[in-house]
MIMAR-295163 format. One record per residue (C-alpha): x, y, z; residue in one letter. Coordinates in pm, whole numbers, always signed. Example, Ala and Ser with C-alpha at 12.3 -4.5 7.8 and 13.67 -1.06 7.14 Angstrom:
BEGIN
px, py, pz, aa
+1230, -450, +780, A
+1367, -106, +714, S
END
This chain:
BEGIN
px, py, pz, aa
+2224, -139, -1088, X
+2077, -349, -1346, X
+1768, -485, -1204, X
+1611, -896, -1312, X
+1278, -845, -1216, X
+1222, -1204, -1399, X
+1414, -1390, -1094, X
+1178, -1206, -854, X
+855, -1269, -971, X
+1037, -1653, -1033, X
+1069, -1695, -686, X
+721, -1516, -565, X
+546, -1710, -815, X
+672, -2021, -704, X
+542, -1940, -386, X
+219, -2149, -245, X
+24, -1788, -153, X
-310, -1893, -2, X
-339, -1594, +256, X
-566, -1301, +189, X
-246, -1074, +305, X
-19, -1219, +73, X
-258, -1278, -242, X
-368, -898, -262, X
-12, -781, -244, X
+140, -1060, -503, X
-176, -954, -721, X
-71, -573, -698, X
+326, -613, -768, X
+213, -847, -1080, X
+5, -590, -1203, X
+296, -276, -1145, X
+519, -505, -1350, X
+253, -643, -1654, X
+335, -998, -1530, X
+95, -1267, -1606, X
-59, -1484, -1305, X
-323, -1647, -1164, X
-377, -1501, -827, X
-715, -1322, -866, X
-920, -1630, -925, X
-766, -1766, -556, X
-841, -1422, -414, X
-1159, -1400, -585, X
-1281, -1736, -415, X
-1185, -1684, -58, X
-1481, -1370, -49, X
-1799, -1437, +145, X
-2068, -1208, +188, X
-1905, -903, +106, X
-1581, -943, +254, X
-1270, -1139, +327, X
-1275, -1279, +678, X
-1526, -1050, +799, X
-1180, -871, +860, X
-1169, -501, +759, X
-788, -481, +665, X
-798, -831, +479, X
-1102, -665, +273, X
-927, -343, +217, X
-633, -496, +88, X
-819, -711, -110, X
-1036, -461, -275, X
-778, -261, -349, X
-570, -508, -547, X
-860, -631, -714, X
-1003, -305, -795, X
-664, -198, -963, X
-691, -484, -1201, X
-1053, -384, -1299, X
-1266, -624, -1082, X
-1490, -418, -830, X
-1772, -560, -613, X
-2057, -350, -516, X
-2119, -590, -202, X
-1793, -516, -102, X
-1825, -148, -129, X
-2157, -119, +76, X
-1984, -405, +347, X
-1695, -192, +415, X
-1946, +158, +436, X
-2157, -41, +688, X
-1852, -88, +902, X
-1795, +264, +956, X
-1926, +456, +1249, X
-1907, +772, +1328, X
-1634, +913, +1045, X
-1381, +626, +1127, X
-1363, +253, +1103, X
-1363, +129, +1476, X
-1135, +398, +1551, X
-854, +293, +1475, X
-613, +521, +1199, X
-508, +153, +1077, X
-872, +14, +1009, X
-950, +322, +906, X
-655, +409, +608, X
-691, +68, +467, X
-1026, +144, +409, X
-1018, +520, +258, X
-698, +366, +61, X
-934, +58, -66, X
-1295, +276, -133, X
-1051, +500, -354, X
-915, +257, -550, X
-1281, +104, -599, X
-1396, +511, -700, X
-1595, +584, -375, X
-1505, +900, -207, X
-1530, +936, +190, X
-1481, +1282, +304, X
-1610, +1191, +635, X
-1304, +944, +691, X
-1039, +1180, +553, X
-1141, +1467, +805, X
-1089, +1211, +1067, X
-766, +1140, +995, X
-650, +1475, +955, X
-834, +1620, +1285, X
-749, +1325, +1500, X
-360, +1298, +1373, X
-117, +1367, +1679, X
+189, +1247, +1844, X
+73, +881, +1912, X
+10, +861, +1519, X
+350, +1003, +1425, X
+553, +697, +1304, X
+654, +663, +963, X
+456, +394, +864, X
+154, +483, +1033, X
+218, +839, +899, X
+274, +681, +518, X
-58, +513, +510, X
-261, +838, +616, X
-128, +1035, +330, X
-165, +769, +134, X
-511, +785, +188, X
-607, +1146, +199, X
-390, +1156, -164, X
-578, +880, -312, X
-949, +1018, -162, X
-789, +1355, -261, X
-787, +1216, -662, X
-1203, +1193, -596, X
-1209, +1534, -441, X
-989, +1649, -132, X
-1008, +1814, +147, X
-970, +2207, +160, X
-673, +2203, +387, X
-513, +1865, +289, X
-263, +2004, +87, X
-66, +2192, +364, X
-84, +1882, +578, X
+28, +1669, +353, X
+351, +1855, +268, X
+422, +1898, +618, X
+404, +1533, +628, X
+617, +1495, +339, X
+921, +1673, +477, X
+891, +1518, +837, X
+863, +1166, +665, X
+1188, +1294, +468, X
+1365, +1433, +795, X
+1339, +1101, +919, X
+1528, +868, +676, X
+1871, +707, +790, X
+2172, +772, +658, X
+2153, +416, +461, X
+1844, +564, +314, X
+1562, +349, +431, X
+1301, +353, +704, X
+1351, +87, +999, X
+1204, -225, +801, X
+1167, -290, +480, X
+795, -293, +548, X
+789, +112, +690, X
+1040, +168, +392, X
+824, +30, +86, X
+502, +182, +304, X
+690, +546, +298, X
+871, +523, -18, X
+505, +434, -191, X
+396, +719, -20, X
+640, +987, -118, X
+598, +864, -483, X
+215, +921, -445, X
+300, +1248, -338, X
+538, +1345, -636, X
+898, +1296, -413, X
+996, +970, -618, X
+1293, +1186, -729, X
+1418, +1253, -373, X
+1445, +852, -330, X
+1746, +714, -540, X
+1939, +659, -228, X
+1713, +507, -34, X
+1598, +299, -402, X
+1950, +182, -372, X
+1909, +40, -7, X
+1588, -155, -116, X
+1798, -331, -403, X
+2100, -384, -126, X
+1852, -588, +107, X
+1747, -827, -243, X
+1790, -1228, -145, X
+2005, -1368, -378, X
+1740, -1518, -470, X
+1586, -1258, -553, X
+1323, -1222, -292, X
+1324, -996, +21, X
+1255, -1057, +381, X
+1416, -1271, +651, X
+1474, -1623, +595, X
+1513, -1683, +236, X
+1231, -1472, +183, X
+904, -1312, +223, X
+593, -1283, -31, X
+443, -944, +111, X
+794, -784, +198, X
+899, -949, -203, X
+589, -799, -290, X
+543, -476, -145, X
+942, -414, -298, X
+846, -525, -645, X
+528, -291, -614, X
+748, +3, -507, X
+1077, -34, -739, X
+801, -97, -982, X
+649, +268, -953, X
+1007, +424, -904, X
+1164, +232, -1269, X
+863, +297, -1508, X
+853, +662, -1377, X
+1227, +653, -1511, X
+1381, +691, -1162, X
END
């Protein structure tokens, strides 16, 4: 399938994105695709004191999509480290991914968090998002120095992410399938993904967004960011 990123990035452009959520997402899938925009500048404006909201995931994602363009902010570093107590961030695996995933992309390394993750993981973790975001974690801490058994529990994660895929190819939502498919790329499985590539471009609005109701910017986003890493890796 011939894919018109153009009428995509038309329609989440056109958008009015004030929300921290939706910003840092629209910033990153801009950025996968070279697409010109003025998002950072909104993002940018909304920080106070070190952080978005005072809200650990808003200033995690925001970080990280900030970070990947080039703009990092010490203050927002050091807010983030402040916030964690003993190895985790309130914990919570959520709280504490988007921050490993955001301190990674800003070059900070946090062994202390990673063995957290990996020691604490167990059967209430064990959904595929939930599972998606801790590897993507420990594999972008791992690009700053890993941990000495991360490898093995990562590709056991790998193949039970794999095992569960549907027959249609995706993950429950497109949410948990851009989350997991991000994930497995990250992890050097893009090539096990062209059916379940195919099932992202099957749930495309017409309009070229995706999400319920005519569209959504983070589930548009988060799609873009993912079909993004899949095309320009030739897959």
């Amino acid at each position: 399938m011939h894919f018109n990123s153009e009428l995509s990035f038309d329609w989440l452009l056109s958008r009015n994105i004030t929300e921290v959520k939706e910003l840092s997402r629209a910033i990153l899938a801009c950025h996968v695709w070279d697409v010109e925009n003025d998002l950072a500048p909104k993002l940018i404006r909304l920080k106070k004191e070190g952080s978005w909201n005072h809200s650990l995931r808003d200033t995690a994602r925001a970080a990280s999509s900030l970070a990947v363009i080039g703009m990092v902010f010490p203050d927002v570093g050091e807010w983030m480290l402040s916030e964690q107590e003993r190895a985790s961030w309130n914990e919570d695996v959520y709280d504490t991914t988007y921050a490993l995933i955001a301190l990674a992309d800003m070059g900070i390394r946090n062994v202390e968090g990673c063995s957290w993750l990996v020691d604490n993981y167990g059967p209430s973790w064990e959904y595929p998002g939930t599972t998606s975001l801790v590897l993507q974690a420990l594999l972008l801490q791992g690009k700053l120095g890993g941990l000495p058994d991360e490898k093995e529990f990562v590709l056991d994660r790998v193949k039970w992410l794999l095992s569960r895929r549907s027959p249609e190819g995706d993950w429950e939502t497109i949410a948990t399938s851009n989350l997991v498919m991000q994930a497995l790329i990250l992890a050097g499985y893009g090539r096990e993904l062209g059916a379940s590539k195919q099932r992202l471009f099957s749930l495309m609005n017409n309009n070229g967004s995706w999400g319920k109701d005519a569209g959504d910017v983070t589930a548009t986003s988060l799609s873009l960011v993912t079909l993004g890493y899949l095309i320009h890796r030739g897959i």
